[in-house]
C-alpha positions in Angstrom: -51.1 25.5 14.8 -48.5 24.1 17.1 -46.6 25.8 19.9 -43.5 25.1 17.5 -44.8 26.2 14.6 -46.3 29.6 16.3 -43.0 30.6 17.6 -41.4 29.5 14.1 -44.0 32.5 12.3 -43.2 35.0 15.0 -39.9 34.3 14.8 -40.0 34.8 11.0 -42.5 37.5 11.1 -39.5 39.9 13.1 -36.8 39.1 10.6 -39.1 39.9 8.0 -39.8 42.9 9.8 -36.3 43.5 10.5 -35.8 43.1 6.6 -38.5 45.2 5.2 -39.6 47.9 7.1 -36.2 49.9 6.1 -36.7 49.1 2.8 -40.9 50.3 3.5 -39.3 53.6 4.9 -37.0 54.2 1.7 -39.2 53.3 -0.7 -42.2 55.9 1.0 -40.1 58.6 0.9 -38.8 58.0 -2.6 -42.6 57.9 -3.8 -43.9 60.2 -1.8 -41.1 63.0 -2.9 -42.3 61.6 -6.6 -46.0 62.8 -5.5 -45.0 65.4 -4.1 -43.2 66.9 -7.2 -46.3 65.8 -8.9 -48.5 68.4 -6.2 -45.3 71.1 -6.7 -45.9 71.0 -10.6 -49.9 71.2 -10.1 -49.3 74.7 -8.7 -48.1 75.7 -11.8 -51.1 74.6 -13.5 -53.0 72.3 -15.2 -50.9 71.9 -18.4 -47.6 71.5 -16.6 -49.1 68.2 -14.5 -50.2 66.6 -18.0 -46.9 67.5 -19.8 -45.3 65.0 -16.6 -48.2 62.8 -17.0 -47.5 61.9 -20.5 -43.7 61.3 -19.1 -44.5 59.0 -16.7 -44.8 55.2 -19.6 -41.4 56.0 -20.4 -40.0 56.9 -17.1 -42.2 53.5 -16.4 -40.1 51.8 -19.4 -36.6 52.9 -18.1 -37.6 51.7 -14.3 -38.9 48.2 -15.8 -35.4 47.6 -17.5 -33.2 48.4 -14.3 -36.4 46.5 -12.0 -36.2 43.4 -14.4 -32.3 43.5 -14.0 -32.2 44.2 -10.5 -34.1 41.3 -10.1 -31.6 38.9 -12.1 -29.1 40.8 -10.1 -30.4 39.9 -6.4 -31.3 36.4 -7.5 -28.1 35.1 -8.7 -25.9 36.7 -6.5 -28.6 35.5 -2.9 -28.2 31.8 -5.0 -24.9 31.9 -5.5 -23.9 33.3 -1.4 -26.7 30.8 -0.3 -24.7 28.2 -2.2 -21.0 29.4 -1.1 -19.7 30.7 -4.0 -18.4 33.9 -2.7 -15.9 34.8 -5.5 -18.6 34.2 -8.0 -20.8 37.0 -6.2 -18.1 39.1 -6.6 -17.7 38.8 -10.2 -21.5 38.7 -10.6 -21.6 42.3 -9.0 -18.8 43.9 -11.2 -21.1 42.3 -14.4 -24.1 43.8 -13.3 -23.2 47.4 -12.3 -21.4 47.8 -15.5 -23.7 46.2 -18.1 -27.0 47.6 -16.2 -25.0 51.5 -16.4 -25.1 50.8 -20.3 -28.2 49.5 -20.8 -29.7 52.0 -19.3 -27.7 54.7 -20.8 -28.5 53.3 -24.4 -32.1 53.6 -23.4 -32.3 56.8 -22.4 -30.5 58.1 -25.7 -32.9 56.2 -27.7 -36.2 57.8 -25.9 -34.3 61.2 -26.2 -34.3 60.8 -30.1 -37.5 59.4 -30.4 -39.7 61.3 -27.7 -41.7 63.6 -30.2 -43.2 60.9 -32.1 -43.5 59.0 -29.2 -45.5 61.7 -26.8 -47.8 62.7 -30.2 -48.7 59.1 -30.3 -49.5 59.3 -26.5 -52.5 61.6 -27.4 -50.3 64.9 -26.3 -50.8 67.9 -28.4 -48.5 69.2 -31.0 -48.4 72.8 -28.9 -47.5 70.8 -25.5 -44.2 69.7 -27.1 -42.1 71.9 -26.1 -43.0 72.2 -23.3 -42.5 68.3 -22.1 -39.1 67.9 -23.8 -38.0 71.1 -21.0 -39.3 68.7 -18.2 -38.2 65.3 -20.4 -34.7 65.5 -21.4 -33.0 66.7 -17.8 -35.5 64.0 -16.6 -34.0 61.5 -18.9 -30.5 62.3 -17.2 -32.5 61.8 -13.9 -33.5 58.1 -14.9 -30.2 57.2 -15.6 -28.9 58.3 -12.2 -31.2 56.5 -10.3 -30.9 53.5 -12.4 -27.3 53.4 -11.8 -28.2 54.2 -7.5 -31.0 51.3 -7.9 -28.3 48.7 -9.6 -25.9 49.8 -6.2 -29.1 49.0 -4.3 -30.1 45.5 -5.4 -26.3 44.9 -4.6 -27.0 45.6 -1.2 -30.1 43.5 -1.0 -28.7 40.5 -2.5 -26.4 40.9 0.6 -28.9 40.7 3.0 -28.4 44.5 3.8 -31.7 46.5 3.5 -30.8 49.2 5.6 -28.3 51.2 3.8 -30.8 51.4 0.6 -33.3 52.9 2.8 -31.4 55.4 4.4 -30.7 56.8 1.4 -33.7 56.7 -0.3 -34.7 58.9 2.8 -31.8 60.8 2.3 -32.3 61.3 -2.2 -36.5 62.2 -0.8 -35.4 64.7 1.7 -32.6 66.5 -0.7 -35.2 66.5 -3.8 -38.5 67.8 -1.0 -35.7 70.9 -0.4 -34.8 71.3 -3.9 -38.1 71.3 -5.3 -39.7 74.3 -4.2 -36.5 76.1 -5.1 -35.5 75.2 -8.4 -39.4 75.0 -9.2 -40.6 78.6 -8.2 -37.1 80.1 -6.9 -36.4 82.1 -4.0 -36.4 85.9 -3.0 -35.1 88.0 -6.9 -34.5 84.2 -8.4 -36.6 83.3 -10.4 -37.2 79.6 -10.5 -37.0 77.1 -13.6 -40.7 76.0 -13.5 -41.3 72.1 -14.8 -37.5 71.9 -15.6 -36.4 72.6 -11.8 -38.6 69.4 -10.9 -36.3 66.9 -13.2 -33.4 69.2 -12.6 -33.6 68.5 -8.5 -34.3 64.9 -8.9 -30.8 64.7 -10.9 -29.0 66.4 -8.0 -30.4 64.6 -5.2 -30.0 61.0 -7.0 -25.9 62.1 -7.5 -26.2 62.5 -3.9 -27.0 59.2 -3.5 -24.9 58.1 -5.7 -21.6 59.5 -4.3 -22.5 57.8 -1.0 -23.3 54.5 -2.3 -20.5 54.1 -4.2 -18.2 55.6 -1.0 -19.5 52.9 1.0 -19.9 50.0 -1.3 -15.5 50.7 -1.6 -16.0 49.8 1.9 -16.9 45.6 1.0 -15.5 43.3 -0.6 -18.4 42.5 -3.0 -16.5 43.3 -6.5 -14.1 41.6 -8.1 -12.8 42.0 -11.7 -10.8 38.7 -12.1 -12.2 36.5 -14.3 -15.3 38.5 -15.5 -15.0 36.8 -19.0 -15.4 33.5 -17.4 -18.0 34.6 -15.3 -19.8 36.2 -18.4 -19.6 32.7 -20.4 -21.2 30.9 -17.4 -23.9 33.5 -16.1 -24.8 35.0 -18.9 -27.6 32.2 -19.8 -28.7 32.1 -16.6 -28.5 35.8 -16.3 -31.1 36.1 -19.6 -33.1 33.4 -17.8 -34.2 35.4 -15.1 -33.9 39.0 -16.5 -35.1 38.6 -20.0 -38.9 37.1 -18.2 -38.5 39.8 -15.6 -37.6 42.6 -17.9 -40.5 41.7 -19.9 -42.6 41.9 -17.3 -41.3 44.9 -15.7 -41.9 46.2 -19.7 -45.8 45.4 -19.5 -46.9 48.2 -17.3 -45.2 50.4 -19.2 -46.7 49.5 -22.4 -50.0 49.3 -20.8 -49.8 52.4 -18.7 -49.5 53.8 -22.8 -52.4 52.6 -23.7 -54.4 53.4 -20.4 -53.1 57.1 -20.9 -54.2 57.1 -24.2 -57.6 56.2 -23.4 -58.0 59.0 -20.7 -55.9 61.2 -23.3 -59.3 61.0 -25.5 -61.2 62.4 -22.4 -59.5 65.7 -21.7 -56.3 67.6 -20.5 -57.9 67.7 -17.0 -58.7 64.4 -16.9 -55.2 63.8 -17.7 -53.9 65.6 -14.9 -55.9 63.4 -12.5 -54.9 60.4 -13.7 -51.1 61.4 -13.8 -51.7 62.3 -9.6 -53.7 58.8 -9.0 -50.7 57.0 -10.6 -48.4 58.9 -8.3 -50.3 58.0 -5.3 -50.9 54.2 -6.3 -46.7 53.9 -6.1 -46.9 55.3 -2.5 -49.9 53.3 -1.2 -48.4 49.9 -2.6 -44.9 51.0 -0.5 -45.3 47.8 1.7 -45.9 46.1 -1.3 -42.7 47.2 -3.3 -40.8 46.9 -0.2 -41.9 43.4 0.2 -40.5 42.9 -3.5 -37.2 44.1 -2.6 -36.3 42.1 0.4 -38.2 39.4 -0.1 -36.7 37.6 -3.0 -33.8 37.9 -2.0 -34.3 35.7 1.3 -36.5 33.3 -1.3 -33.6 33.2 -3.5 -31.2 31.4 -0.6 -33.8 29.6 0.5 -34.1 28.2 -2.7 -30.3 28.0 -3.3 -30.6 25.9 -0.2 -33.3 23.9 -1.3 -35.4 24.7 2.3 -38.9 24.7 0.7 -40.7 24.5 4.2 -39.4 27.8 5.1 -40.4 30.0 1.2 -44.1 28.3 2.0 -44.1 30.0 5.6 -42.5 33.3 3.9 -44.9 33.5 1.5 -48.1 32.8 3.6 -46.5 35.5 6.1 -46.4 38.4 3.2 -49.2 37.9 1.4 -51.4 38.1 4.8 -49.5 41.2 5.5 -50.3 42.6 2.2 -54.0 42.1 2.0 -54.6 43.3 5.7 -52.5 46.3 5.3 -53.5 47.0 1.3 -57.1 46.8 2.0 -57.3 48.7 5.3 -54.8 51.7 3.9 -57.4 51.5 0.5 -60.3 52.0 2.7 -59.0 54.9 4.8 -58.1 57.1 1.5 -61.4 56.5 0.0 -63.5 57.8 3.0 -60.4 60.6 2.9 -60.7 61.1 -0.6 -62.3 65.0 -0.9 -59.6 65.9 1.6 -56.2 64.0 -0.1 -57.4 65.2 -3.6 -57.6 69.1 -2.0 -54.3 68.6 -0.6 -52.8 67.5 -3.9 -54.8 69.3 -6.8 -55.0 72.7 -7.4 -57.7 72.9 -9.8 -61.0 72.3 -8.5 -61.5 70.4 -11.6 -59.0 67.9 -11.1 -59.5 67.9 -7.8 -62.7 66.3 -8.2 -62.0 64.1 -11.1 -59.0 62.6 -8.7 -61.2 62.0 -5.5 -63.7 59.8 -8.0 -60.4 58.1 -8.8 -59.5 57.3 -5.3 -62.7 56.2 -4.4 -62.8 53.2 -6.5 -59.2 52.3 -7.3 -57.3 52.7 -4.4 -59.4 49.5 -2.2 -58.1 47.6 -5.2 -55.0 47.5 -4.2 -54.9 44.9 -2.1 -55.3 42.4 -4.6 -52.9 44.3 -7.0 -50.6 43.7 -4.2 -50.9 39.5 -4.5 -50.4 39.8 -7.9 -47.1 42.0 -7.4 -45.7 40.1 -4.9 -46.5 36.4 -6.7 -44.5 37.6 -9.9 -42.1 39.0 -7.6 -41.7 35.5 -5.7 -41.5 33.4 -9.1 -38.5 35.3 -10.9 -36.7 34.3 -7.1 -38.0 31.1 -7.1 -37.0 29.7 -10.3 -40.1 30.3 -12.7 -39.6 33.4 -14.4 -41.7 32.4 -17.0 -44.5 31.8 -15.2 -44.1 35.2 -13.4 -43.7 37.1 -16.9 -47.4 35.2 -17.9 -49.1 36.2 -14.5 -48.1 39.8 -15.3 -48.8 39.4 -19.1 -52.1 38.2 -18.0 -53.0 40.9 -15.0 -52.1 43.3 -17.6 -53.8 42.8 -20.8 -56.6 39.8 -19.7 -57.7 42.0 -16.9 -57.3 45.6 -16.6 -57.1 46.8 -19.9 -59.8 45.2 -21.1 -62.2 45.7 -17.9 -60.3 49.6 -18.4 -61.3 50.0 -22.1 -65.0 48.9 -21.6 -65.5 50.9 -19.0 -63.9 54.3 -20.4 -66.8 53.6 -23.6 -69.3 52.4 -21.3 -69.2 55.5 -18.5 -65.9 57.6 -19.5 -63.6 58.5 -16.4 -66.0 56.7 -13.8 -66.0 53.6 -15.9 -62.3 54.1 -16.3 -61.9 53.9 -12.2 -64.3 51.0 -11.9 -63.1 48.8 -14.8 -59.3 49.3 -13.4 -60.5 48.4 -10.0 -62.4 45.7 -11.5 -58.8 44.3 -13.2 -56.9 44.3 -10.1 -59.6 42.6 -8.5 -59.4 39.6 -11.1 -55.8 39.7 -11.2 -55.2 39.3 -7.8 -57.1 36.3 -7.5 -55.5 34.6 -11.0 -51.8 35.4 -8.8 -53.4 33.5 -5.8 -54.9 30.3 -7.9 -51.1 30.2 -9.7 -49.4 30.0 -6.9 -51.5 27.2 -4.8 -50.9 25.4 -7.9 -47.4 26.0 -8.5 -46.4 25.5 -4.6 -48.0 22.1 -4.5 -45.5 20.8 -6.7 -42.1 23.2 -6.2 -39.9 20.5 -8.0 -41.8 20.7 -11.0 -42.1 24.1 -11.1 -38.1 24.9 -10.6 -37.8 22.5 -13.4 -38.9 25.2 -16.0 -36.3 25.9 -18.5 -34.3 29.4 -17.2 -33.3 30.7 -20.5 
């Protein structure tokens, strides 16, 4: 590498840093409150943490609608600023925090109509039903909340400005960590609300959030409500483009996370409960990862916009380095912690142990889970959403499932552990082999059809 070139990484190495690690900051604390409720609810026993576990697909389903618009959201806006079209930003921000508020609110009532079919399908007892709708439908109000503080959020991004949405992600974490404990098991005479004070504290810290986002955002001249009709007859197929493949790809987990839980559903209630907490602490191991998804396509998306090409394959080699080194070294440390992180975050000794086998083999995995994330990620910014929506398609349903099914019937919750690993593993690799490919030729691969 030349002396030019050297100081050309390092150079984009600190922006990058400058760019992510806010977002890396938020996006731990907004996890790790999320596990943290999760280790809250295990003290109340075994059949509160697997009423929230068999929450978690659809709370997965609502966050893949607002991720897959957010996503349509930072790239059109980072295009259009790295182009110049400033008044078309505008516009595009009013569109998208209105139509994403309604989407999402239209979701929510259609999962709080349909939730006991739903959760009896998921393998959840008749008897536990009551019991998740007290947790699901002031959860439900929670989702939309955060959606509406996440669409605020991508605004920000596609701006260039990470720091905001990671102050208040720290800010939402810290409000909910006080809230918990309170609303959860009360105080002095109160008594608390038990699995409802969970969902309950989540609502109040995200209208936190909310109220400051919005106070600030008054603050910019990002919105604009003239000509939104125009701007809806121009956008809206490019719009589709990108959110309809990222919104289907966002939709995947969820619909696979379904089908994993009802495969450990068949194993026991226990079992359940570990999974739930292994699920919780994958989203806070892969926080580098997720921030790296947040301000990263963004920059890609003006980069593209500008048609610099040079400078997405120097951003690109620059992440993914930093997310296998970091991925596979944070993987390694929790397995050799395992015994000790699964004390600290089950209460049964039964779960406990079930949750350290977990950690053992999936978190390692990560690494290349991360590749895979951060390649889809990189697509719907760089103009092939459809190839992004297959490489997820594919992780999904070529890899883990299957590798997770045959290994539930072949050794039950250890071959569950070892055939997810086992996906991630392959998946990561199939999301380095696509991109080689696509990046040797970037014109042909912008030249896929958006929508």
């Amino acid at each position: 590498m030349s002396r030019n070139d050297s100081t050309a990484t390092s150079s984009l190495g600190a922006t990058l840093w400058r760019q992510t690690w806010p977002m890396a900051i938020g996006v731990l604390s907004l996890l790790g409150f999320q596990l943290v409720d999760s280790a809250f609810i295990a003290r109340l026993g075994t059949a509160p943490l697997a009423a929230q576990t068999f929450t978690f697909p659809l709370g997965f389903l609502i966050i893949g609608v607002q991720v897959g618009m957010g996503i349509a959201i930072a790239a059109l806006i980072s295009r259009a600023l790295g182009a110049g079209e400033l008044d078309s930003a505008r516009r595009l921000g009013s569109l998208v925090l209105i139509s994403g508020a309604g989407v999402i609110a239209l979701l929510a009532l259609l999962l709080w109509w349909w939730q006991a079919p739903i959760f009896l399908h998921l393998g959840a007892a008749p008897e536990s039903l009551s019991l998740i709708r007290s947790y699901w439908n002031p959860q439900l109000v929670a989702a939309w909340v955060g959606a509406c503080l996440y669409f605020g959020y991508s605004l920000f991004r596609a701006h260039g400005d990470t720091r905001l949405p990671g102050i208040l992600m720290v800010a939402t974490s810290v409000a909910n960590l006080v809230l918990d404990p309170l609303l959860i098991f009360g105080i002095g005479p109160w008594e608390g609300l038990g699995l409802p004070g969970a969902a309950i504290a989540t609502v109040l810290a995200f209208g936190l959030g909310l109220a400051i986002l919005a106070w600030r955002l008054s603050r910019h001249d990002w919105l604009s409500t003239r000509g939104l009709t125009g701007e809806l007859r121009v956008s809206v197929r490019p719009f589709a483009g990108i959110a309809g493949p990222a919104m289907i790809s966002q939709l995947m987990p969820p619909l696979a996370a379904m089908l994993a839980l009802s495969a450990v559903a068949g194993l026991g209630e226990s079992q359940v409960a570990a999974w739930g907490l292994a699920n919780r602490l994958e989203t806070v191991s892969l926080m580098v990862v997720l921030a790296l998804t947040m301000s990263l396509p963004p920059w890609l998306g003006r980069c593209y916009g500008a048609g610099d090409w040079q400078q997405v394959h120097r951003l690109l080699r620059l992440a993914l380095r930093v997310v296998i080194i970091w991925q596979l070294a944070l993987g390694l440390i929790l397995a050799v912690a395992a015994p000790w992180l699964a004390q600290a975050l089950a209460g049964n000794p039964e779960v406990r142990d079930d949750l350290a086998m977990l950690i053992r083999f999936m978190l390692p995995s990560y690494a290349a889970l991360g590749v895979c994330m951060l390649v889809v990620s990189a697509g719907n910014a760089l103009g092939w959403p459809l190839r992004a929506m297959l490489m997820s398609a594919a992780r999904l349903f070529v890899f883990y499932l299957p590798c997770l099914w045959a290994g539930v019937w072949l050794a039950g919750l250890v071959g569950l552990a070892a055939g997810a690993a086992l996906g991630n593993l392959l998946a990561g690799l199939a999301a380095w082999w696509l991109l080689r490919r696509v990046l040797a030729s970037p014109r042909r691969a912008v030249a896929e059809p958006a929508g």
